[in-house]
NUPA-768943 format. One record per residue: residue number from 0; x, y negated, z of N, C-alpha, C, O in turn; residue in three letters. Coordinates in pm, whole numbers. Atoms other than C-alpha are relative to their C-alpha. Example, Ala and Ser with C-alpha at 12.3 -4.5 7.8 and 13.67 -1.06 7.14 Angstrom:
2
+-----+--------+--------+--------+--------+--------+--------+--------+--------+--------+--------+--------+--------+-----+
|   i |     nx |     ny |     nz |    cax |    cay |    caz |     cx |     cy |     cz |     ox |     oy |     oz |  aa |
+-----+--------+--------+--------+--------+--------+--------+--------+--------+--------+--------+--------+--------+-----+
|   0 |     89 |    119 |      0 |   1230 |    450 |    780 |     90 |   -120 |      0 |    194 |   -118 |     66 | ALA |
|   1 |    -82 |    119 |     -6 |   1367 |    106 |    714 |    -77 |   -109 |     73 |    -26 |   -220 |     90 | SER |
+-----+--------+--------+--------+--------+--------+--------+--------+--------+--------+--------+--------+--------+-----+
END
This chain:
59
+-----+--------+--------+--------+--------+--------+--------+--------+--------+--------+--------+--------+--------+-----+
|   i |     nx |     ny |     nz |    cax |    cay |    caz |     cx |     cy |     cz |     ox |     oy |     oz |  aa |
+-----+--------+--------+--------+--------+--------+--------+--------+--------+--------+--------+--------+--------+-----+
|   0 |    -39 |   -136 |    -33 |  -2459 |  -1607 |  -1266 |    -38 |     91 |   -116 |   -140 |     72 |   -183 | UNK |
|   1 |     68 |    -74 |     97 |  -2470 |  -1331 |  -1502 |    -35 |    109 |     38 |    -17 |    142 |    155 | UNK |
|   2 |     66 |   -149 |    -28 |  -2640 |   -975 |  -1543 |    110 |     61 |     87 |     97 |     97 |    205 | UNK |
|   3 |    -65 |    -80 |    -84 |  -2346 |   -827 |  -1454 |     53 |    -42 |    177 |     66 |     35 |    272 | UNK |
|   4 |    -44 |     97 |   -168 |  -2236 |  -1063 |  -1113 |    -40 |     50 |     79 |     42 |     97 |    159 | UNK |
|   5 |     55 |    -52 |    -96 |  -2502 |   -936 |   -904 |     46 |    112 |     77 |     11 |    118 |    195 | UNK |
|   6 |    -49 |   -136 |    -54 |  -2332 |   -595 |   -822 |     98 |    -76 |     48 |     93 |    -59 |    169 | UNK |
|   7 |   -119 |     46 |    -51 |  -2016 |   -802 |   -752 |     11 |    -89 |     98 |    116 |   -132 |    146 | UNK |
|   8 |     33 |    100 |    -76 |  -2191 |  -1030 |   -538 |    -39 |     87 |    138 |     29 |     92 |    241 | UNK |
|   9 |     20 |   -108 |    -95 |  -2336 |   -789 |   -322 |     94 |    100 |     77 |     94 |    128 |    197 | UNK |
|  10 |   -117 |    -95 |    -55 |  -2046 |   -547 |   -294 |     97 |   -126 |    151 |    149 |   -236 |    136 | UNK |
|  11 |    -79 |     58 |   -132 |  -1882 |   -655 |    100 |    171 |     22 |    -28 |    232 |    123 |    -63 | UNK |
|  12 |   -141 |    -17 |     39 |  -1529 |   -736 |     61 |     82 |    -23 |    153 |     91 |   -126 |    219 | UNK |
|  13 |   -109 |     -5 |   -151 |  -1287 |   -622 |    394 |    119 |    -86 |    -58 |    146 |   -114 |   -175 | UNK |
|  14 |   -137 |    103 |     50 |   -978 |   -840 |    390 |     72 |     37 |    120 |     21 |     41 |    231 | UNK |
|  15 |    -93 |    -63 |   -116 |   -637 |   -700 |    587 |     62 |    -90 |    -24 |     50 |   -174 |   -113 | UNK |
|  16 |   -115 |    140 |     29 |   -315 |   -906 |    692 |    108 |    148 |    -87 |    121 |    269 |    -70 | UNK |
|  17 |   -130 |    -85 |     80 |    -23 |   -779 |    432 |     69 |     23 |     57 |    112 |    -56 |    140 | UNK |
|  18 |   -175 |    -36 |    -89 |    274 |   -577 |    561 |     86 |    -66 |    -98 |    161 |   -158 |    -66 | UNK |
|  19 |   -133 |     89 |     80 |    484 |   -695 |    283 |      9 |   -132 |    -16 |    122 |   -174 |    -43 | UNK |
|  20 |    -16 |    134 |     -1 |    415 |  -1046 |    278 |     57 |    -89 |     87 |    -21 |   -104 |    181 | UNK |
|  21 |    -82 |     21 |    -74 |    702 |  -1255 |    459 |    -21 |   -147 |    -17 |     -3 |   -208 |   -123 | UNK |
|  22 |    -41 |    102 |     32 |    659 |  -1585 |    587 |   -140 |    -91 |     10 |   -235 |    -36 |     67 | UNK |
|  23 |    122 |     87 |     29 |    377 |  -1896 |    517 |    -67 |     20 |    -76 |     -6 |    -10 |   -179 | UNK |
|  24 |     62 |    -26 |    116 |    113 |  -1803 |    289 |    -49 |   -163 |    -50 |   -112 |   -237 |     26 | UNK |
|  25 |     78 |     82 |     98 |     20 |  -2081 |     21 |     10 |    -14 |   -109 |      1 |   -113 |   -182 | UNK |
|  26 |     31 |    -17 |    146 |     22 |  -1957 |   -255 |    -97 |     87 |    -44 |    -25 |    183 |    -71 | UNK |
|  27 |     76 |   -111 |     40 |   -283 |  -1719 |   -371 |     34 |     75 |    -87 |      9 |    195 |    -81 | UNK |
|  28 |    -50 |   -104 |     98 |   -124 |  -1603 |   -669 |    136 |     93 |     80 |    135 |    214 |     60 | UNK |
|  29 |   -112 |    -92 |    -53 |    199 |  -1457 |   -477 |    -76 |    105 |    132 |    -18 |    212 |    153 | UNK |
|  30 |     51 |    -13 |    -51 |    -44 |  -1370 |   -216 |    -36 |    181 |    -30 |     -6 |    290 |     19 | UNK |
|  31 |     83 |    -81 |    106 |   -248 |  -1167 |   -468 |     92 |    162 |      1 |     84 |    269 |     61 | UNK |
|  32 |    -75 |    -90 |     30 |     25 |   -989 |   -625 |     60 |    127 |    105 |     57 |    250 |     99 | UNK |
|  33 |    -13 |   -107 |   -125 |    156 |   -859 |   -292 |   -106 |     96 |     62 |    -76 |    197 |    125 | UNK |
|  34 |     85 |   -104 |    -53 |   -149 |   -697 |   -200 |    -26 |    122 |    -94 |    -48 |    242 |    -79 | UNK |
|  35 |    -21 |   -115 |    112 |   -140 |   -559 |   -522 |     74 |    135 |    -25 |     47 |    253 |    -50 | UNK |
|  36 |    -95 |   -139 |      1 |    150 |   -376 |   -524 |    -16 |     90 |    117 |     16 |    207 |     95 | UNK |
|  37 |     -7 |    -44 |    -85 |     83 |   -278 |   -158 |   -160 |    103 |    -14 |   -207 |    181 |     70 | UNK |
|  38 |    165 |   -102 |     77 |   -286 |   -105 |   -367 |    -95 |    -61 |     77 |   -162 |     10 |    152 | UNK |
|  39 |     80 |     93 |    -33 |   -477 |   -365 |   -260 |    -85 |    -55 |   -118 |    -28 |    -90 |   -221 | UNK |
|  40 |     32 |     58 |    126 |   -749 |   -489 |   -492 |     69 |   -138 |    -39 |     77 |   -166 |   -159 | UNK |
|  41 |    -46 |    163 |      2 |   -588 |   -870 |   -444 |    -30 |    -75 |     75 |   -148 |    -62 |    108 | UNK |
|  42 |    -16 |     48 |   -166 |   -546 |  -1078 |   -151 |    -52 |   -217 |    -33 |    -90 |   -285 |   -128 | UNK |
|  43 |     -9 |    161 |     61 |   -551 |  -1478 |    -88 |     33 |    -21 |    150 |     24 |     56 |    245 | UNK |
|  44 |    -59 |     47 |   -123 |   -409 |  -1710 |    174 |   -150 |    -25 |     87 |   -261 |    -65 |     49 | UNK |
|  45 |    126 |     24 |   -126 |   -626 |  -1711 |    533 |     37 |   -166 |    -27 |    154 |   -194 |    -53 | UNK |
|  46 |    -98 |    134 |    -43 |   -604 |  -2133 |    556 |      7 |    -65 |    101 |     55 |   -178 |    104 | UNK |
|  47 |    -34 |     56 |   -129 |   -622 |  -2179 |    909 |    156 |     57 |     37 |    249 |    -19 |      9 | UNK |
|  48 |    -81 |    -85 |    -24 |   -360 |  -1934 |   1018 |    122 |     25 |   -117 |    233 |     60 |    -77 | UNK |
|  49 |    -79 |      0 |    127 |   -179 |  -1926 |    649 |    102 |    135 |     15 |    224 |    141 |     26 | UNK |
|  50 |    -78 |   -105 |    -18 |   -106 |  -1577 |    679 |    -53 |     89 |   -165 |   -107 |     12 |   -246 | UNK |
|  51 |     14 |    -34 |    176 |   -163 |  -1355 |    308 |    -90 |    176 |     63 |    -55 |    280 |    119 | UNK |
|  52 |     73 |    -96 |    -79 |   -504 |  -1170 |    370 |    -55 |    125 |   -187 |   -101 |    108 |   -300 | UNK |
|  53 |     36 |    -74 |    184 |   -547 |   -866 |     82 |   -126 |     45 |     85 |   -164 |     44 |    203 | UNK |
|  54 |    167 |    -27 |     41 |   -895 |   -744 |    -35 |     14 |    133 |    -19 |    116 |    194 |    -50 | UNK |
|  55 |     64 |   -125 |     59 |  -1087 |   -432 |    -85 |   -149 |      5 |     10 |   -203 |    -36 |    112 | UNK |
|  56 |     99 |    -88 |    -48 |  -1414 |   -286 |   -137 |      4 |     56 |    150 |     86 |    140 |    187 | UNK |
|  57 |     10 |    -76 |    -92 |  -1530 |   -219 |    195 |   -111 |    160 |    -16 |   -216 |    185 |    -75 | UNK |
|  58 |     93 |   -155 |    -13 |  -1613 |    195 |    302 |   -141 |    -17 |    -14 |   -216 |     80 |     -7 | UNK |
+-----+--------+--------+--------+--------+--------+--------+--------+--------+--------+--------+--------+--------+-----+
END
């Protein structure tokens, strides 16, 4: 781990289901991107459920 990690380790990350994402999630990179554009920091596939869950800093 480095100096800087620790803040990034600590910070709690909320995860929502995407409105724009249509369909089976398994891909993380298409995943990603969609949460992206939707101003999401970047998402990844749930893999029980395989639905496309985006990220943020939680409040």
């Amino acid at each position: 781990m480095h100096a800087g990690d620790a803040g990034l380790a600590a910070a709690r990350v909320c995860q929502f289901p995407s409105s724009g994402f249509k369909g089976i999630c398994v891909s993380d990179t298409i995943c990603a991107q969609v949460c992206i554009h939707e101003g999401y920091g970047g998402g990844q596939c749930e893999r029980l459920r395989r639905r496309c869950l985006c990220q943020k800093k939680c409040p």
